[in-house]
C-alpha positions in Angstrom: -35.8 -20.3 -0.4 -32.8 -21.0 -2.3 -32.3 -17.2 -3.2 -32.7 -16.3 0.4 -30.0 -18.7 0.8 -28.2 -17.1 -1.5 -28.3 -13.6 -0.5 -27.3 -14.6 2.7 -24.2 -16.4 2.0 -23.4 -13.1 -0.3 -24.3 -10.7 2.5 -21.7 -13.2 5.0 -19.5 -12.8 2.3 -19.4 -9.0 2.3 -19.2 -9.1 5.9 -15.7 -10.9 5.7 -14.2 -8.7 3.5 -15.3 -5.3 5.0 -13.9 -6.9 8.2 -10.7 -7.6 6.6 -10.3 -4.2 5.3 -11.1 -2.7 8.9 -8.4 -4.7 10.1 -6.0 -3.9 7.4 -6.8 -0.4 8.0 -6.2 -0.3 11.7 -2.8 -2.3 11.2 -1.8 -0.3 8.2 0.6 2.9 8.9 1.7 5.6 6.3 5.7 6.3 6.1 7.9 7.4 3.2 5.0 8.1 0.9 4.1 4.2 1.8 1.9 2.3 3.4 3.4 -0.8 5.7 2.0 -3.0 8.2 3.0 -2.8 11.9 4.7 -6.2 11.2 6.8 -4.2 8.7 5.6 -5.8 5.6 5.4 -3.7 3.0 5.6 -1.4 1.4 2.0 -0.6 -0.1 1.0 1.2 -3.0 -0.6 4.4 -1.7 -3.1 4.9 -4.4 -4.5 1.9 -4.5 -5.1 1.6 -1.0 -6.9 5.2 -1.0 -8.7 4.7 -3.5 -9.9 0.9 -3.8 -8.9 -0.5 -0.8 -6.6 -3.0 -2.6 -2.8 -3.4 -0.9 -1.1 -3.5 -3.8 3.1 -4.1 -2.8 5.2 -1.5 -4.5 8.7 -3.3 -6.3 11.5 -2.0 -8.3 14.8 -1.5 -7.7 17.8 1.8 -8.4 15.8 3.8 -6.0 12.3 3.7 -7.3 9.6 1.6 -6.2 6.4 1.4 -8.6 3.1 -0.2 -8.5 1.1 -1.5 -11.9 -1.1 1.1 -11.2 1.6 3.7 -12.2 2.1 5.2 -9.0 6.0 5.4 -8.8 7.9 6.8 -5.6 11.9 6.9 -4.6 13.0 5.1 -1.6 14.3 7.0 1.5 17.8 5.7 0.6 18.0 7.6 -2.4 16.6 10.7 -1.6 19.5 10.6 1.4 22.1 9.5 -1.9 20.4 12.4 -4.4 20.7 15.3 -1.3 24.2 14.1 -0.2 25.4 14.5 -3.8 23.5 17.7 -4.3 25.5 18.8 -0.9 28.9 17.7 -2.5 28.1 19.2 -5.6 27.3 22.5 -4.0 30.7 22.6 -1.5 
């Protein structure tokens, strides 16, 4: 009896998180090689949403957000900053 018991509060268990997730996954929206929520937290760490399902948040600073995962990206500010000077450089 008491492993039945068990199972079942495991199997409840799983059900919560797998709901989670589906929520997460419906709220979550890709942007700037990112994922944020609709709330606009964020952003998420692309890899290890793809691949595990964890949100991971990305941090950093100078341009480039990173995640401990290794996945590393540069913000939309400093692509416009790196193009603009590539532009001036080129004139």
């Amino acid at each position: 009896m008491e492993a039945l018991q068990a199972e079942n509060s495991q199997l409840k268990q799983n059900n919560k998180d797998l709901e989670s997730k589906l929520e997460i996954r419906e709220d979550l929206k890709f942007d700037d090689n990112a994922y944020w929520r609709s709330s606009g937290d964020g952003p998420f760490c692309v890899p290890c949403w793809d691949g595990k399902k964890e949100l991971m948040r990305l941090t950093g600073n100078e341009g480039y957000l990173s995640c401990s995962c290794g996945y590393k990206m540069q913000t939309r500010e400093s692509k416009q900053r790196e193009n603009e000077l590539w532009r001036n450089l080129n004139r």
